[in-house]
C-alpha positions in Angstrom: -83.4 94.0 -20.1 -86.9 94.9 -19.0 -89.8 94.0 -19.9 -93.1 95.4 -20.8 -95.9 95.8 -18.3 -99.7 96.7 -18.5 -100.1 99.7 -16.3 -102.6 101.9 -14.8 -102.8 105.5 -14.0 -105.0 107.8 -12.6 -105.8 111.6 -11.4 -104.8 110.8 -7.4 -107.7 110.7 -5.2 -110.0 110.2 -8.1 -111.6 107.3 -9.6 -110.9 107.9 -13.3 -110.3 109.2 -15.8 -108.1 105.6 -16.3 -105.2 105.4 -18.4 -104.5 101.9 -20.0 -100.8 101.5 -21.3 -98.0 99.2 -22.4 -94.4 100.1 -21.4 -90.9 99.0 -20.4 -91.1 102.2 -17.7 -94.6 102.7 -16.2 -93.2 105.3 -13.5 -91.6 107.0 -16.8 -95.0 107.0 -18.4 -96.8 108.7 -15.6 -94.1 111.3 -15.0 -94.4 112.0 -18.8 -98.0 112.2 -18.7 -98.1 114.4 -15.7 -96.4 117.4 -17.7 -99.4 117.9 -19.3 -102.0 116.9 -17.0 -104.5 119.2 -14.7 -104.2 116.6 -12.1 -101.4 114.9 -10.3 -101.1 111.6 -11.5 -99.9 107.5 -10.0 -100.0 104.5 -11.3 -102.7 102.2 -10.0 -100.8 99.0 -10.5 -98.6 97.2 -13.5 -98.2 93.8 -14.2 -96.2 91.8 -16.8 -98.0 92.0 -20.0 -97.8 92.7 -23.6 -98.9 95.1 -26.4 -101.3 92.1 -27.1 -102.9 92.4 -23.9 -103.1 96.0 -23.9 -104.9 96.1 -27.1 -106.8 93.0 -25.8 -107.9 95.6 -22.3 -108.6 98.3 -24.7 -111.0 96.0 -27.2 -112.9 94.8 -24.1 -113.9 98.1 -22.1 -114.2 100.0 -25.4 -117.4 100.7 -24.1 -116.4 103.0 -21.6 -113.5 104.6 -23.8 -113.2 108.6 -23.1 -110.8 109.0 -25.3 -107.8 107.5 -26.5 -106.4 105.2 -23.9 -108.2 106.9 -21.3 -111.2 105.6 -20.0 -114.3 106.1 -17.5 -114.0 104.0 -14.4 -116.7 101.7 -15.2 -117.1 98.8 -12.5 -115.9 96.3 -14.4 -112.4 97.9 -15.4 -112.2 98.7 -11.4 -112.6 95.0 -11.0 -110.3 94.2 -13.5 -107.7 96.6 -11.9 -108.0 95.2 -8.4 -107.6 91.5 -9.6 -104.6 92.9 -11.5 -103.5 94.6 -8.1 -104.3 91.1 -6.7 -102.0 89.4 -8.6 -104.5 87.6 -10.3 -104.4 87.0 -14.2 
């Protein structure tokens, strides 16, 4: 049984928008997301994690919300993202 991850995604070769997400099937999500995007798309990085958490990321750069779950790479989400890449918590 899987489990659910936090999970990034991007426009390739851009720095945002950024797409912050829950799911047992990140790789799904992004091929489900590209269907209807101008851009191709990847995920950044996942990590174990909750729909606690992801609520938790979305409260705490809701500052630089676009719209939806999409957001505008501010530095601190970047930085979050590479301590997630990191393997940090």
């Amino acid at each position: 049984m899987s489990v659910p991850r936090i999970y990034f995604i991007k426009p390739i070769g851009m720095v945002g928008p950024i797409k912050i997400g829950c799911s047992k099937a990140p790789q799904s999500r992004v091929e489900g997301l590209s269907l209807w995007s101008p851009f191709p798309l990847e995920v950044v990085c996942s990590a174990s994690g909750s729909f606690q958490l992801e609520r938790a990321l979305h409260r705490q750069f809701a500052h630089c919300r676009s719209h939806k779950e999409w957001f505008h790479a501010d530095p601190h989400l970047v930085d979050c993202i590479a301590l997630v890449a990191a393997g940090t918590s």
